[in-house]
PDB file of N, CA, C and O in Angstrom:
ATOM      1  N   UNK A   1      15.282   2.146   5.167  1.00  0.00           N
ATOM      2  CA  UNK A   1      14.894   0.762   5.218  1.00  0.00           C
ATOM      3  C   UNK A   1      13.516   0.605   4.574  1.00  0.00           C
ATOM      4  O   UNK A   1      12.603   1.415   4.736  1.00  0.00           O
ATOM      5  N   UNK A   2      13.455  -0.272   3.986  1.00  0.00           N
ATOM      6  CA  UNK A   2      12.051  -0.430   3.029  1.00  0.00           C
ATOM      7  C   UNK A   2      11.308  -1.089   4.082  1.00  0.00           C
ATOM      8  O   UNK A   2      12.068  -1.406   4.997  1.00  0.00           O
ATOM      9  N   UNK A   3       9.893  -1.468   4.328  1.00  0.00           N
ATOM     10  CA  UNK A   3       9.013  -2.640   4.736  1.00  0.00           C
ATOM     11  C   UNK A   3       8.108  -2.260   3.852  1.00  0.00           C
ATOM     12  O   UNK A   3       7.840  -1.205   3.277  1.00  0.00           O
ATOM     13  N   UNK A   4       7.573  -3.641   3.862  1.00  0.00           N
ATOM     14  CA  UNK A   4       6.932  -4.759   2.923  1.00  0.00           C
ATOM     15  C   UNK A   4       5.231  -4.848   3.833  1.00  0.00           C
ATOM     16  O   UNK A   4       4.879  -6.012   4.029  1.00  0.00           O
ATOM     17  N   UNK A   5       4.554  -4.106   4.191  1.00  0.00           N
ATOM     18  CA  UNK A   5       2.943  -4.525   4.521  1.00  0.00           C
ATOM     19  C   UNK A   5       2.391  -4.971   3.778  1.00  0.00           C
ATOM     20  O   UNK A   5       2.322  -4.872   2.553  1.00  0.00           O
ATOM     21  N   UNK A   6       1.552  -5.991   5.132  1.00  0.00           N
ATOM     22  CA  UNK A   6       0.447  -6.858   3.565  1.00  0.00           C
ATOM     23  C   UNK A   6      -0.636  -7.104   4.519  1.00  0.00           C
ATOM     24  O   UNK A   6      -0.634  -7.601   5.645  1.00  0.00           O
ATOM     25  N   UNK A   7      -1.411  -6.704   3.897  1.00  0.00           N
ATOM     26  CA  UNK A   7      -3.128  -6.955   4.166  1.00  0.00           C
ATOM     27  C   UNK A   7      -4.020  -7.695   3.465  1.00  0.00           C
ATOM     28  O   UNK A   7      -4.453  -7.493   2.331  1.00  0.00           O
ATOM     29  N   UNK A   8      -4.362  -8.937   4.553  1.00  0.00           N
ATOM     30  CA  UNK A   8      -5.093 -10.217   3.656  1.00  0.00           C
ATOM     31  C   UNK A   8      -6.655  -9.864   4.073  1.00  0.00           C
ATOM     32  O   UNK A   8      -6.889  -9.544   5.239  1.00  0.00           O
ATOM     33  N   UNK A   9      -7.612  -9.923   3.191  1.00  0.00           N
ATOM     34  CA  UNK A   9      -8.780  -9.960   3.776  1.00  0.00           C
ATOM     35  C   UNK A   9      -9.440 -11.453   3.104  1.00  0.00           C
ATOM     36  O   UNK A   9      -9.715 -11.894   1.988  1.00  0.00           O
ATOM     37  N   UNK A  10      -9.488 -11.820   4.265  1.00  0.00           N
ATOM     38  CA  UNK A  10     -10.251 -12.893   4.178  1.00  0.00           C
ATOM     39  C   UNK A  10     -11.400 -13.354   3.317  1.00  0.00           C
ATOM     40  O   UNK A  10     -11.711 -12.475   2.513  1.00  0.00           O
ATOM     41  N   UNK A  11     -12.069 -14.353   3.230  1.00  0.00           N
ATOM     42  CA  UNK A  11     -13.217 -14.718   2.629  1.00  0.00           C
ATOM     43  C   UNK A  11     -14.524 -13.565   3.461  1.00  0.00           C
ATOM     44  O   UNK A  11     -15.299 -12.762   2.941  1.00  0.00           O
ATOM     45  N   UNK A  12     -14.304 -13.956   4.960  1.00  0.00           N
ATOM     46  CA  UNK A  12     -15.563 -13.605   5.523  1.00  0.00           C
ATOM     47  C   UNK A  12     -15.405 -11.979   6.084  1.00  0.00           C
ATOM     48  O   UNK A  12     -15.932 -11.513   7.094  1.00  0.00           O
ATOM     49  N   UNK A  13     -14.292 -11.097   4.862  1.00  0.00           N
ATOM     50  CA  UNK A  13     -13.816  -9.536   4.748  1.00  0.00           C
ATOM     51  C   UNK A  13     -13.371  -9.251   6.287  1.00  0.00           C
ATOM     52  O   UNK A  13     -13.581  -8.140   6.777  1.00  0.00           O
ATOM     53  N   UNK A  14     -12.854 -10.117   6.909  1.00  0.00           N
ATOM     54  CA  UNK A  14     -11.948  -9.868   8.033  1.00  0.00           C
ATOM     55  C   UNK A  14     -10.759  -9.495   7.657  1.00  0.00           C
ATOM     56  O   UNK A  14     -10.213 -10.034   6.694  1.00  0.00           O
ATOM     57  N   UNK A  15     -10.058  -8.303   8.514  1.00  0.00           N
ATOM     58  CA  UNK A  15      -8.570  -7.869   7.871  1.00  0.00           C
ATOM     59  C   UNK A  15      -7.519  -8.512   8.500  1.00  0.00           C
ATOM     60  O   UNK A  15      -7.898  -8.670   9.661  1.00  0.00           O
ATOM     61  N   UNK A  16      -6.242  -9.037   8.355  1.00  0.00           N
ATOM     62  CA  UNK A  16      -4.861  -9.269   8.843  1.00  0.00           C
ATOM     63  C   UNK A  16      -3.933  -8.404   8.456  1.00  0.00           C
ATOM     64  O   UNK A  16      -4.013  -8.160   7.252  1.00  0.00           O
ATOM     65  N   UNK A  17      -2.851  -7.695   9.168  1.00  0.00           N
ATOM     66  CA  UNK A  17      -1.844  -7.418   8.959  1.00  0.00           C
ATOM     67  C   UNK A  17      -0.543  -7.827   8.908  1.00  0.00           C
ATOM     68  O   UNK A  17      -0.538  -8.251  10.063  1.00  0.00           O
ATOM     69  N   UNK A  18       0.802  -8.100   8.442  1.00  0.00           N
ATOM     70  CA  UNK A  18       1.910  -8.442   8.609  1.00  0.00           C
ATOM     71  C   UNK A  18       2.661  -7.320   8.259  1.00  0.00           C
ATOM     72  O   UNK A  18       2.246  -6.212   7.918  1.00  0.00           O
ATOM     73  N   UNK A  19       4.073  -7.808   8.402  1.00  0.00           N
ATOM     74  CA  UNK A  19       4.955  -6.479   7.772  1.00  0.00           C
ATOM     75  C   UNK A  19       6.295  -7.233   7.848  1.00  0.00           C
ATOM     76  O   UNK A  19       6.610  -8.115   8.647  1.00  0.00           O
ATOM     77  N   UNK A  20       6.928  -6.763   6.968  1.00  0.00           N
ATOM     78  CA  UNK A  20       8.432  -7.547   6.371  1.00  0.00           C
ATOM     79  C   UNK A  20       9.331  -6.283   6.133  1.00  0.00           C
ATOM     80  O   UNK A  20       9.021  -5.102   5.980  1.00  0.00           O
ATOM     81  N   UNK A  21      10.992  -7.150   6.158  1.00  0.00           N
ATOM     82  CA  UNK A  21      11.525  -5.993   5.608  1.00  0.00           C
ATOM     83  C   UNK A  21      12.011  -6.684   4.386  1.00  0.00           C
ATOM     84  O   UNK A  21      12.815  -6.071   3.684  1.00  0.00           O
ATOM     85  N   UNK A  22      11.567  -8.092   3.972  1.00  0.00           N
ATOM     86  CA  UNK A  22      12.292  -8.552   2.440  1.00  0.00           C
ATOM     87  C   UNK A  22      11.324  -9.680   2.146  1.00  0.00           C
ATOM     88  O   UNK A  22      11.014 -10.596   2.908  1.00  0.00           O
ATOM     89  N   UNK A  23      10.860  -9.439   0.796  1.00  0.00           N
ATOM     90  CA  UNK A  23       9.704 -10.255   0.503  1.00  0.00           C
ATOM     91  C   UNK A  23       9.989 -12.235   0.716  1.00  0.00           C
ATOM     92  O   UNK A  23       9.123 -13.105   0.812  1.00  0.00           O
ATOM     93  N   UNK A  24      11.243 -12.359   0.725  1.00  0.00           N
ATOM     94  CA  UNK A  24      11.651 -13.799   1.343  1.00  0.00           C
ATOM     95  C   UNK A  24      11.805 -14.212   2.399  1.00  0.00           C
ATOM     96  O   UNK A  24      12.201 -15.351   2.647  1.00  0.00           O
ATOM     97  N   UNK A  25      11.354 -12.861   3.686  1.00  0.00           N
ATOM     98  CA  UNK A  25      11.417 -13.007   5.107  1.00  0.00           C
ATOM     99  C   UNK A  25       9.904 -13.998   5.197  1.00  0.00           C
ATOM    100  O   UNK A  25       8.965 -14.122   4.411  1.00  0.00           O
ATOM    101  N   UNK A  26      10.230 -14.662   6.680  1.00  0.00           N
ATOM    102  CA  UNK A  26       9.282 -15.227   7.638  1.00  0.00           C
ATOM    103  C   UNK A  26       7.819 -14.333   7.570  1.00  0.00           C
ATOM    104  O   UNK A  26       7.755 -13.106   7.505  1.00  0.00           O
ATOM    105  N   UNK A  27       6.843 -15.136   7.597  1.00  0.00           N
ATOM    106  CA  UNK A  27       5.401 -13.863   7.332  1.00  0.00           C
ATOM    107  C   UNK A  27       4.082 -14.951   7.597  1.00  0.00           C
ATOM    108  O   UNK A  27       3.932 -16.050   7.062  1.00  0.00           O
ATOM    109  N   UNK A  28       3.355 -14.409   8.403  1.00  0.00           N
ATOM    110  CA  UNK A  28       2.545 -15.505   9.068  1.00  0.00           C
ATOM    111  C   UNK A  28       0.977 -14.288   9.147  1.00  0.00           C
ATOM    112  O   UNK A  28       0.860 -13.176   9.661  1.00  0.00           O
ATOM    113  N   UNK A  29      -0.012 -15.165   8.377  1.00  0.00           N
ATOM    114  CA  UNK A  29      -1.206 -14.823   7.733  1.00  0.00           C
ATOM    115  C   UNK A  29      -2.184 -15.469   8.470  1.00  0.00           C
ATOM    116  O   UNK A  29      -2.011 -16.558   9.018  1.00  0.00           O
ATOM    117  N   UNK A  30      -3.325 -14.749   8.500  1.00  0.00           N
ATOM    118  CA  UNK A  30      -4.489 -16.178   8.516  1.00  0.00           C
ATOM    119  C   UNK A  30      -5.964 -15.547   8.604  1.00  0.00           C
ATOM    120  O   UNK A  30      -6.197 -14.435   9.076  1.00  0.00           O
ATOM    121  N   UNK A  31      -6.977 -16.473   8.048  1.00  0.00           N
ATOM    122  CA  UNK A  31      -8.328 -16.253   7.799  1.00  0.00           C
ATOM    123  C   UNK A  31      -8.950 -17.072   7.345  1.00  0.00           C
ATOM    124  O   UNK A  31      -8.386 -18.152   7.169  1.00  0.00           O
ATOM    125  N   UNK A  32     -10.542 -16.915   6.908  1.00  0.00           N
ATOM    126  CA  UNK A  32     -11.241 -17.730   7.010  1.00  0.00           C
ATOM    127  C   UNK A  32     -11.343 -18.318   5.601  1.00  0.00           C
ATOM    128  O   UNK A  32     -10.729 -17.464   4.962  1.00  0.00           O
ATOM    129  N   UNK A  33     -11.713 -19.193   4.764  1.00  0.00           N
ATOM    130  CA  UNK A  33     -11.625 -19.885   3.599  1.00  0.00           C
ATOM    131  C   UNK A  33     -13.272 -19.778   2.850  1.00  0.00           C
ATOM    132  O   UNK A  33     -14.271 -19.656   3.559  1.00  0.00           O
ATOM    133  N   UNK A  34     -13.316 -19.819   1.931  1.00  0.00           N
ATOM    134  CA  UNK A  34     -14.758 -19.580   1.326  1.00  0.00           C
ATOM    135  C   UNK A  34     -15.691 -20.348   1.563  1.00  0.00           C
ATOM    136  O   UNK A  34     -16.773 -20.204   0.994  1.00  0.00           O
ATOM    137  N   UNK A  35     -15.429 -21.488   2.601  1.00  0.00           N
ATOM    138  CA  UNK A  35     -16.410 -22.493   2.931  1.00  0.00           C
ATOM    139  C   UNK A  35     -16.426 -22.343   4.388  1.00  0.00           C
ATOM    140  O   UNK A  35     -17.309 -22.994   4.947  1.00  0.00           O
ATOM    141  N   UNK A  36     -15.350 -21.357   5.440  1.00  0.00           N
ATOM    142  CA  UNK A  36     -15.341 -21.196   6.743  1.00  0.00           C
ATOM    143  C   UNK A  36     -14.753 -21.744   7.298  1.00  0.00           C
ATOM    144  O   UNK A  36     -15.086 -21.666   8.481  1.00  0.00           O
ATOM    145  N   UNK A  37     -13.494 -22.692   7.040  1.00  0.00           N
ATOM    146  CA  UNK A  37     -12.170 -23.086   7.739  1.00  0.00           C
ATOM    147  C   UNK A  37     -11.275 -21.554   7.641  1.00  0.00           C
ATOM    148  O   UNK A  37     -11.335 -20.541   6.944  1.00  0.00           O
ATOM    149  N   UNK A  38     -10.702 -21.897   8.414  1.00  0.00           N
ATOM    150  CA  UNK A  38      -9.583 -21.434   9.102  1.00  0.00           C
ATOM    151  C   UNK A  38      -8.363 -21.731   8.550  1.00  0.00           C
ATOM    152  O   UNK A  38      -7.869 -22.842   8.737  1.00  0.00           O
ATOM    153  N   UNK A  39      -7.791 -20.865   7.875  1.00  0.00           N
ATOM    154  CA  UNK A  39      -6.594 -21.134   7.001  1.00  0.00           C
ATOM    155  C   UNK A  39      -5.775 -20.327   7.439  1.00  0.00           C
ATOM    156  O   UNK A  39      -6.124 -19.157   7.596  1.00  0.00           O
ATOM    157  N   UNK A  40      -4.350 -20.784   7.779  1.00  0.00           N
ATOM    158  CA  UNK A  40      -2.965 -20.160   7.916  1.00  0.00           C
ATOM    159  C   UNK A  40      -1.781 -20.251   6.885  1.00  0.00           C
ATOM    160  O   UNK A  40      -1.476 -21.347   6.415  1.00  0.00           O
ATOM    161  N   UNK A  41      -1.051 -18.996   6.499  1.00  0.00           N
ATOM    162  CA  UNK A  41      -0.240 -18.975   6.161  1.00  0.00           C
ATOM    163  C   UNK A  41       1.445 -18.392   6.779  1.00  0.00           C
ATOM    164  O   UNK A  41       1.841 -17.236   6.930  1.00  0.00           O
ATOM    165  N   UNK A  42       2.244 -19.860   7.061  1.00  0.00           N
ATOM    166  CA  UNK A  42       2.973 -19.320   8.034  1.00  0.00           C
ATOM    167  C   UNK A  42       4.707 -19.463   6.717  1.00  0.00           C
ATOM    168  O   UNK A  42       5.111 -20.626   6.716  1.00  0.00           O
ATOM    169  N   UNK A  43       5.336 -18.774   6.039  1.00  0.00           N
ATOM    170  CA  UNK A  43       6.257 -19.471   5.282  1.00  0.00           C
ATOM    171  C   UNK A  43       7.569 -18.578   5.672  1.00  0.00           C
ATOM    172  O   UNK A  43       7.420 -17.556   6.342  1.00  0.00           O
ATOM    173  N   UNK A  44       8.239 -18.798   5.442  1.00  0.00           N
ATOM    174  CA  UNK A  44      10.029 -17.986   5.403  1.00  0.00           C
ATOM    175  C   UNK A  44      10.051 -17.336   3.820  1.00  0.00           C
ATOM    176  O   UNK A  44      10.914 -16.623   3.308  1.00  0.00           O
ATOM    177  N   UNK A  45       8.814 -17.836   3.259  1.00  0.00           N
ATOM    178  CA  UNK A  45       9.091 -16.831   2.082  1.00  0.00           C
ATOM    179  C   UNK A  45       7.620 -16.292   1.522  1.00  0.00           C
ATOM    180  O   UNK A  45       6.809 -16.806   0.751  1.00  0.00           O
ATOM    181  N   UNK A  46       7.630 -14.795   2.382  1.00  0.00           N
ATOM    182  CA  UNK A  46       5.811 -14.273   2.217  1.00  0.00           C
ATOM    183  C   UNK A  46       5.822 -13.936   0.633  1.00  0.00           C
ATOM    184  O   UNK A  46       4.745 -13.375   0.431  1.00  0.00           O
ATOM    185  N   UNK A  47       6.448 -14.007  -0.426  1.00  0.00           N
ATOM    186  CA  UNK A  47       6.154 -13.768  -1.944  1.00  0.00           C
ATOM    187  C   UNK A  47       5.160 -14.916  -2.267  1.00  0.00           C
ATOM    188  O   UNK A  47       4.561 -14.856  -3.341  1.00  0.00           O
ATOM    189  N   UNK A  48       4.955 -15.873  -1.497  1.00  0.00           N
ATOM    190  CA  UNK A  48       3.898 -17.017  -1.779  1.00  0.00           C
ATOM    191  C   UNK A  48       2.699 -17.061  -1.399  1.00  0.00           C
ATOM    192  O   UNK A  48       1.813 -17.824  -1.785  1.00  0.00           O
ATOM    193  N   UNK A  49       2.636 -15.923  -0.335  1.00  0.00           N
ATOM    194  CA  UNK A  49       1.366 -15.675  -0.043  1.00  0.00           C
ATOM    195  C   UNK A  49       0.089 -15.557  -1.085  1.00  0.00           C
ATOM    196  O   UNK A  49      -0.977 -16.116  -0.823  1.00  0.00           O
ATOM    197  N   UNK A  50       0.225 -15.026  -1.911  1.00  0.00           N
ATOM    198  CA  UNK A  50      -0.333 -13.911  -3.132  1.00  0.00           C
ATOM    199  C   UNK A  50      -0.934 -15.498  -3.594  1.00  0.00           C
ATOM    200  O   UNK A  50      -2.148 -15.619  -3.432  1.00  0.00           O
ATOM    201  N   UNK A  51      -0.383 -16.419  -4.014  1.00  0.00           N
ATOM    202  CA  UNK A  51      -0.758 -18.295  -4.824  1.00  0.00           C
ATOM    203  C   UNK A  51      -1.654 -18.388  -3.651  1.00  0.00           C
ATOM    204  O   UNK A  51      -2.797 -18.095  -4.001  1.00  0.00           O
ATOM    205  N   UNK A  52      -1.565 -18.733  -2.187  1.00  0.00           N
ATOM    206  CA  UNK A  52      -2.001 -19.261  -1.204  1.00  0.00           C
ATOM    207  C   UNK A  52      -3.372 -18.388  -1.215  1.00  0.00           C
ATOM    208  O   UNK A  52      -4.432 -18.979  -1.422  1.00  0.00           O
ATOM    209  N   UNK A  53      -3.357 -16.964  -0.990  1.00  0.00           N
ATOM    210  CA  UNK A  53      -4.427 -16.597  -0.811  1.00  0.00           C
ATOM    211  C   UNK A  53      -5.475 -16.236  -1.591  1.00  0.00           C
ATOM    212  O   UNK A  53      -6.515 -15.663  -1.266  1.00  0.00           O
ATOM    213  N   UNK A  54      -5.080 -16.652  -2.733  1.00  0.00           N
ATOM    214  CA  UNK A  54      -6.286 -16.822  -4.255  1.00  0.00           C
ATOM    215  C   UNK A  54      -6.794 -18.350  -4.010  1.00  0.00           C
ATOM    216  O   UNK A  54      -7.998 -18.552  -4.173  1.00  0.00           O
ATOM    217  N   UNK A  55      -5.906 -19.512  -3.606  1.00  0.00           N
ATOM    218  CA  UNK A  55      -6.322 -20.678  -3.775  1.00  0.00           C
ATOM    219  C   UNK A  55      -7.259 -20.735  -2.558  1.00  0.00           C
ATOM    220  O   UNK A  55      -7.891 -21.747  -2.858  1.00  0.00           O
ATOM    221  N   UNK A  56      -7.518 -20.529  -1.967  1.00  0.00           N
ATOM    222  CA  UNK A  56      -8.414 -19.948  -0.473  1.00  0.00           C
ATOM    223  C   UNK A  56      -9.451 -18.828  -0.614  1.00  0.00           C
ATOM    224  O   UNK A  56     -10.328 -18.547   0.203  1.00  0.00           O
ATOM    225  N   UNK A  57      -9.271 -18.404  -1.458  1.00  0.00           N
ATOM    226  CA  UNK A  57     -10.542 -17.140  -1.477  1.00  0.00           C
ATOM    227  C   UNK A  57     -10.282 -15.985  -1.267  1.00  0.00           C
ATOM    228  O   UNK A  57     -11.244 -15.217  -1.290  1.00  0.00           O
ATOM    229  N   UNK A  58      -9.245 -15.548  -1.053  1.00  0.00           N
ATOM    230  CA  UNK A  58      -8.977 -14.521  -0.161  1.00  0.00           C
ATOM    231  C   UNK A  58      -8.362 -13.461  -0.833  1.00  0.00           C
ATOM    232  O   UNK A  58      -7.904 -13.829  -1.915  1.00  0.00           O
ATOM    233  N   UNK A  59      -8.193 -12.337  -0.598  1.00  0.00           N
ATOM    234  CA  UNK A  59      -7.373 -11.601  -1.169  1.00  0.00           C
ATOM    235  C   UNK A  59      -6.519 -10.595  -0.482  1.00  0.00           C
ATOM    236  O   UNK A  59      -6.895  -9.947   0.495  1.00  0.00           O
ATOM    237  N   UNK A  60      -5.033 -10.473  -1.196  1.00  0.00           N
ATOM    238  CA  UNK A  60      -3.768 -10.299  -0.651  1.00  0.00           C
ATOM    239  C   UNK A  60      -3.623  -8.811  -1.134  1.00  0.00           C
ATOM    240  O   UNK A  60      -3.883  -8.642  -2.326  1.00  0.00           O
ATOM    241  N   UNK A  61      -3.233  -7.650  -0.376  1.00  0.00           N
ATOM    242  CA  UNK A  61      -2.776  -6.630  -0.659  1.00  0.00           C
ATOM    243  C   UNK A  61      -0.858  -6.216   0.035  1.00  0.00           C
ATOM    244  O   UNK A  61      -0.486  -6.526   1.167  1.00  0.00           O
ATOM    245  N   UNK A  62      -0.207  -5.681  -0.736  1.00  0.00           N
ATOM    246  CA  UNK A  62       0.982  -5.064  -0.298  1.00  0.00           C
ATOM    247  C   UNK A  62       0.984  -3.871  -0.476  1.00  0.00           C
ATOM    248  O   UNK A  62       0.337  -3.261  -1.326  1.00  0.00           O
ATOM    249  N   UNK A  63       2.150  -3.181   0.788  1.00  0.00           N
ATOM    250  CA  UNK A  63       1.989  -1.854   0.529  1.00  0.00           C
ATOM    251  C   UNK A  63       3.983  -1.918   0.635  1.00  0.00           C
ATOM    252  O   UNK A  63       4.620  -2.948   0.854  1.00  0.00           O
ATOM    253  N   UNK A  64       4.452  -0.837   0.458  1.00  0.00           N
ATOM    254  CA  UNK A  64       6.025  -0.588   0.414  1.00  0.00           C
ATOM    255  C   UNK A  64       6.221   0.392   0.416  1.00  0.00           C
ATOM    256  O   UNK A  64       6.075   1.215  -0.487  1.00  0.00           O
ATOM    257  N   UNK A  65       6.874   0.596   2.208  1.00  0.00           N
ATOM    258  CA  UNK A  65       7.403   2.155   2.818  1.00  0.00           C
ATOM    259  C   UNK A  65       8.848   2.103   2.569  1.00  0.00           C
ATOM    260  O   UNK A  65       9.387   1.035   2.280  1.00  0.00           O
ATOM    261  N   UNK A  66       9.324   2.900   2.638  1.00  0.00           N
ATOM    262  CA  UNK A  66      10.707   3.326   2.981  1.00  0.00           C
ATOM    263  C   UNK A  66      10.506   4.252   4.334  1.00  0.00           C
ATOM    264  O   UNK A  66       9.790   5.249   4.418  1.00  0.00           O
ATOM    265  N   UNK A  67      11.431   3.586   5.511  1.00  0.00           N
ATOM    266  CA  UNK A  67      11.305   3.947   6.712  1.00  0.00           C
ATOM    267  C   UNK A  67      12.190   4.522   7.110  1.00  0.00           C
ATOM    268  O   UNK A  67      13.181   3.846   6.835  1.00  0.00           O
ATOM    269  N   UNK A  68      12.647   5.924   7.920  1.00  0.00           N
ATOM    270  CA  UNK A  68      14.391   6.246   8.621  1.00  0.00           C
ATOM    271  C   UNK A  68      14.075   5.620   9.792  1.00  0.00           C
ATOM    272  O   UNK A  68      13.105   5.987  10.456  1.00  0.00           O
ATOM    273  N   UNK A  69      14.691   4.832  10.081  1.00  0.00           N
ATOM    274  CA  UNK A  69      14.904   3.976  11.385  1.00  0.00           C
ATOM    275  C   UNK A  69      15.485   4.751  12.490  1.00  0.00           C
ATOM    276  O   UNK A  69      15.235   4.585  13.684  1.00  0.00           O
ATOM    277  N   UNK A  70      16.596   5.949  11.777  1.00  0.00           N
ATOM    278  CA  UNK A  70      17.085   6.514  13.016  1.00  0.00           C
ATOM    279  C   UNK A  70      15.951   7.613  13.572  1.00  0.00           C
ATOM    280  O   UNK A  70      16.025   8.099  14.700  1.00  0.00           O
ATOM    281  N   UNK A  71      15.183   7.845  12.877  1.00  0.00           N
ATOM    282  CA  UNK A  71      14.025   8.846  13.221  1.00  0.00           C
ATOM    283  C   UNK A  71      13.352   8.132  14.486  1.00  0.00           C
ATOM    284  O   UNK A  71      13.372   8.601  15.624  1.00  0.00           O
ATOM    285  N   UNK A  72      12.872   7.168  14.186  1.00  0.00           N
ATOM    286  CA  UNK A  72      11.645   6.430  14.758  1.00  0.00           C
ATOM    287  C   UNK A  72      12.155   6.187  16.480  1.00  0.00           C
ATOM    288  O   UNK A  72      11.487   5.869  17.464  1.00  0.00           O
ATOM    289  N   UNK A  73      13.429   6.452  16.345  1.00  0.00           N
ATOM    290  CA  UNK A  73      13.871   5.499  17.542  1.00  0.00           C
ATOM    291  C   UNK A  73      14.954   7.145  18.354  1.00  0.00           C
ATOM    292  O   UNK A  73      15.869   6.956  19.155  1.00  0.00           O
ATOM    293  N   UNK A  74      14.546   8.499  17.903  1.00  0.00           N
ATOM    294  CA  UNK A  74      15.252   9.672  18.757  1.00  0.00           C
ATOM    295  C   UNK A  74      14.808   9.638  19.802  1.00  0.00           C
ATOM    296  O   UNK A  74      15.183  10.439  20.659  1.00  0.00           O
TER     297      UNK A  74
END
């Protein structure tokens, strides 16, 4: 099984984590904006994140595991 991590760091270099297993899944973000609001990103499709968190200041990292599920869970 693949997942999809993503690490937003904020304007004010605060970290968030999420994690997906398909870049069009549900994915809910949030941090501070280059002027110090409070910005959320909540969508059913986290590939939009990446637009959202440039227009905000912020910057978006992904990472992509391949996971054995039956491992995790002996």
């Amino acid at each position: 099984m693949k997942v999809y991590i993503y690490k937003l760091t904020d304007a004010a270099g605060n970290e968030t984590f999420a994690a997906t297993e398909d870049v069009g899944n549900n994915i809910r973000l949030g941090g501070y904006d280059t002027i110090g609001n409070y910005q959320q990103f909540d969508s059913q499709e986290a590939y939009h994140a990446y637009e959202w968190s440039e227009k905000y200041g912020m910057k978006l990292e992904v990472a992509v595991m391949d996971i054995d599920t039956d491992k995790l869970f002996e």
